[in-house]
LUMSEDO-36240 format. One line per 4 residues: number of its first residue (from 1); their letters; for each residue z, y, x of N, C-alpha, C, CB. Coordinates in nm, 3 decimals. Each point is the difference from the previous one (the first is absolute). Glycine has a CB too. Layout:
N
NUM> A> Z/Y/X/Z/Y/X/Z/Y/X/Z/Y/X; ...
This chain:
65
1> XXXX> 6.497/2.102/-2.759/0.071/-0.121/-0.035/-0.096/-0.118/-0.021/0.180/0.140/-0.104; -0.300/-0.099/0.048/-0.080/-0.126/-0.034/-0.054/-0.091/0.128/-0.074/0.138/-0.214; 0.010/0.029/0.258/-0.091/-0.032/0.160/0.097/-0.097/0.071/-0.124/0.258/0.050; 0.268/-0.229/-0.057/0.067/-0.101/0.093/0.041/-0.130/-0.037/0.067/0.181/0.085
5> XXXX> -0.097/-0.184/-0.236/0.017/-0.153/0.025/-0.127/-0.046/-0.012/0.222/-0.033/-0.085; -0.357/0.065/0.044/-0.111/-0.034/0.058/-0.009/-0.036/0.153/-0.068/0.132/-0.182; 0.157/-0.058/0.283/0.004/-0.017/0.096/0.082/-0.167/0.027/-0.032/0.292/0.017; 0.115/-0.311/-0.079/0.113/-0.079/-0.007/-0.093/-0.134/-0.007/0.204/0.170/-0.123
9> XXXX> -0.265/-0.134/-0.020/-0.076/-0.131/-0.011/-0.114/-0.054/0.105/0.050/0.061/-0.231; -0.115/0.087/0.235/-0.133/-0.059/0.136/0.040/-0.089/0.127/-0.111/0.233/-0.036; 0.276/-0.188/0.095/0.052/-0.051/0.083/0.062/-0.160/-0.010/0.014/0.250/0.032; 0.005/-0.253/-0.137/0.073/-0.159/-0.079/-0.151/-0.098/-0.004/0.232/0.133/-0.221
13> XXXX> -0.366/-0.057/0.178/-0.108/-0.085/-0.040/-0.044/-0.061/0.145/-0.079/0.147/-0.230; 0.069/0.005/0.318/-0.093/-0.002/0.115/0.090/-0.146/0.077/-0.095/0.325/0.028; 0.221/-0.318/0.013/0.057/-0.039/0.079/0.000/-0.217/-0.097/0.153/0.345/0.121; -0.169/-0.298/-0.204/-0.044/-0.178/-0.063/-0.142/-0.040/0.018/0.161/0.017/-0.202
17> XXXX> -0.224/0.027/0.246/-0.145/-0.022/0.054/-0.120/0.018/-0.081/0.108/-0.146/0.124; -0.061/0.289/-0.181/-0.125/0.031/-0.122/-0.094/0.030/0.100/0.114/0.111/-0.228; -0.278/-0.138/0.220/-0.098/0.047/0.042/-0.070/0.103/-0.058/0.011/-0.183/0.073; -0.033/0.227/-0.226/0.008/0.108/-0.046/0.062/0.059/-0.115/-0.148/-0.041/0.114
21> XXXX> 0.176/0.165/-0.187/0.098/0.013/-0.079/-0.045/0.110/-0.093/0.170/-0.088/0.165; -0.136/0.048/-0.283/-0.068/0.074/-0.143/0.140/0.050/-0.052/-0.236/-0.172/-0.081; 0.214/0.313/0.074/0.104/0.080/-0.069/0.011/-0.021/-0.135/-0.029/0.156/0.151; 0.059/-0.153/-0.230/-0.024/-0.028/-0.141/0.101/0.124/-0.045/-0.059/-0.297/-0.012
25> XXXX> 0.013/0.362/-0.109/0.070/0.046/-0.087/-0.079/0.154/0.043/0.251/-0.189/-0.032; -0.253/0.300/-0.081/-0.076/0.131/0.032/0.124/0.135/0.004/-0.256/-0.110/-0.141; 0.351/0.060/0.117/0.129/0.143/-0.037/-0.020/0.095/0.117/0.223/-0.149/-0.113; -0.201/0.086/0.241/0.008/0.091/0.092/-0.203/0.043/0.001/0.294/-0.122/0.159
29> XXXX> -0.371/0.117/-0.187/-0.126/-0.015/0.088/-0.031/0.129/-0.147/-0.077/-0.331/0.178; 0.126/0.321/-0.311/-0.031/0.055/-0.085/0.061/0.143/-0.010/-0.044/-0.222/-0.079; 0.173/0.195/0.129/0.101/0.148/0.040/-0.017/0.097/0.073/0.122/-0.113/-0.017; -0.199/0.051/0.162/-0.022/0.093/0.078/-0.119/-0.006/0.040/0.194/0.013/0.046
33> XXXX> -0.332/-0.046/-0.157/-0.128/0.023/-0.017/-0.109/-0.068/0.114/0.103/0.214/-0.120; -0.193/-0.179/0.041/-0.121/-0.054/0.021/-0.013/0.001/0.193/-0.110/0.102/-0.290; 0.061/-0.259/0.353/0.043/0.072/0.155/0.121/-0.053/0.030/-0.100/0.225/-0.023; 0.225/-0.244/-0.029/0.128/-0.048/0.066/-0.053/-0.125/-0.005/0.203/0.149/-0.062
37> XXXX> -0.267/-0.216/-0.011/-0.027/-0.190/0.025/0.001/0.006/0.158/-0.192/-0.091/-0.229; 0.091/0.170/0.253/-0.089/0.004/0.188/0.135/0.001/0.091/-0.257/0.195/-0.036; 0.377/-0.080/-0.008/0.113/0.008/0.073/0.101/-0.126/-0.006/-0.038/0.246/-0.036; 0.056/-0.333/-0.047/0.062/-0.073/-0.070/-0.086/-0.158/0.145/0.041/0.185/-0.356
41> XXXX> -0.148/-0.194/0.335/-0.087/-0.106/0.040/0.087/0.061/0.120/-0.271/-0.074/-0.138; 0.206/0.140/0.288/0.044/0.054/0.074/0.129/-0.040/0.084/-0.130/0.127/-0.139; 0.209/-0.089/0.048/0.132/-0.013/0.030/0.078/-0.145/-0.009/-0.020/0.238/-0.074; -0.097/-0.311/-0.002/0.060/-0.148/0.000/-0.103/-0.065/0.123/0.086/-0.028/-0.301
45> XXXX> -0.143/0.062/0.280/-0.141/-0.058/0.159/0.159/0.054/0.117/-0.416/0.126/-0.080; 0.401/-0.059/0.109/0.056/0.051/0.124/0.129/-0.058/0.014/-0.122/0.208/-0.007; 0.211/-0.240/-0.100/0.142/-0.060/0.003/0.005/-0.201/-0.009/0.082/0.284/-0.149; -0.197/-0.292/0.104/-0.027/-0.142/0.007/-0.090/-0.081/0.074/0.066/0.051/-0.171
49> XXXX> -0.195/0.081/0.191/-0.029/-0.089/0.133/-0.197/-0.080/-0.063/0.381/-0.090/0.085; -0.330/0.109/-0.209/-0.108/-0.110/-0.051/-0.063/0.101/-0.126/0.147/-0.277/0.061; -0.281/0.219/-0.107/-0.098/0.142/-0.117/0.102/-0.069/-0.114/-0.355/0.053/0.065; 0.340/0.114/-0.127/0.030/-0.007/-0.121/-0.076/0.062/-0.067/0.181/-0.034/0.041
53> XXXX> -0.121/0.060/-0.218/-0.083/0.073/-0.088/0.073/0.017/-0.138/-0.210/-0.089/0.122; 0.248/0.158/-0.201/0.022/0.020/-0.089/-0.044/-0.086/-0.138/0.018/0.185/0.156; 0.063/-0.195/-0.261/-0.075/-0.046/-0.126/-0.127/0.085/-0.073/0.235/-0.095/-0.029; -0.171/0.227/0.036/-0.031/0.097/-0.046/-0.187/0.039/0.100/0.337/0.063/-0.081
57> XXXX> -0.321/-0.043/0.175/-0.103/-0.049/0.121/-0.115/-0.070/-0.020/0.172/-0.013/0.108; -0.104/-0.111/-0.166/-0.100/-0.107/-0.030/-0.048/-0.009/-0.136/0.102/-0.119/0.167; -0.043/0.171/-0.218/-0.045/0.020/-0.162/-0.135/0.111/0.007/0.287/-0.031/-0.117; -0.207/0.109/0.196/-0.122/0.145/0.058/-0.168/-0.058/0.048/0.250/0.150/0.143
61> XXXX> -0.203/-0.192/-0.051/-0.095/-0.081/0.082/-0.107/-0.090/-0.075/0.189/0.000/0.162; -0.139/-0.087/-0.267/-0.057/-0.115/-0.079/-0.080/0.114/-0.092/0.204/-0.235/0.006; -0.148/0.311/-0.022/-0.109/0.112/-0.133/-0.073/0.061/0.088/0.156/0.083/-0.202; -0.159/-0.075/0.305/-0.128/0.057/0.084/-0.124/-0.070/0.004/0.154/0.083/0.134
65> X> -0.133/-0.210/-0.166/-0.141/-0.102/0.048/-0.055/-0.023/-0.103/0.074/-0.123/0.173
């Protein structure tokens, strides 16, 4: 149910001329663990066309450096 309106939305953003797109929020990325961000990114790249990345991702990412 979630995945599809994630889907819903990627399609509403992509098609208004987002160039890239930040997921925000961790419920789904926290539920089905460590690794779904990567599936999550993925699946919005491929349905929109344009990079994405997670909140959760980038929070990751920023504590790496």
């Amino acid at each position: 149910m979630a995945l599809s309106k994630l889907d819903d939305a990627v399609i509403s953003v992509a098609t208004a001329g987002s160039e890239f797109i930040i997921v925000e929020g961790t419920p789904l990325v926290s539920y089905k663990g460590f690794g779904f961000d990567q599936e999550i990114i993925k699946r919005v790249e491929a349905k929109a066309k344009v990079p994405a990345i997670t909140s959760l991702t980038a929070a990751a990412n920023a504590l790496e450096r």
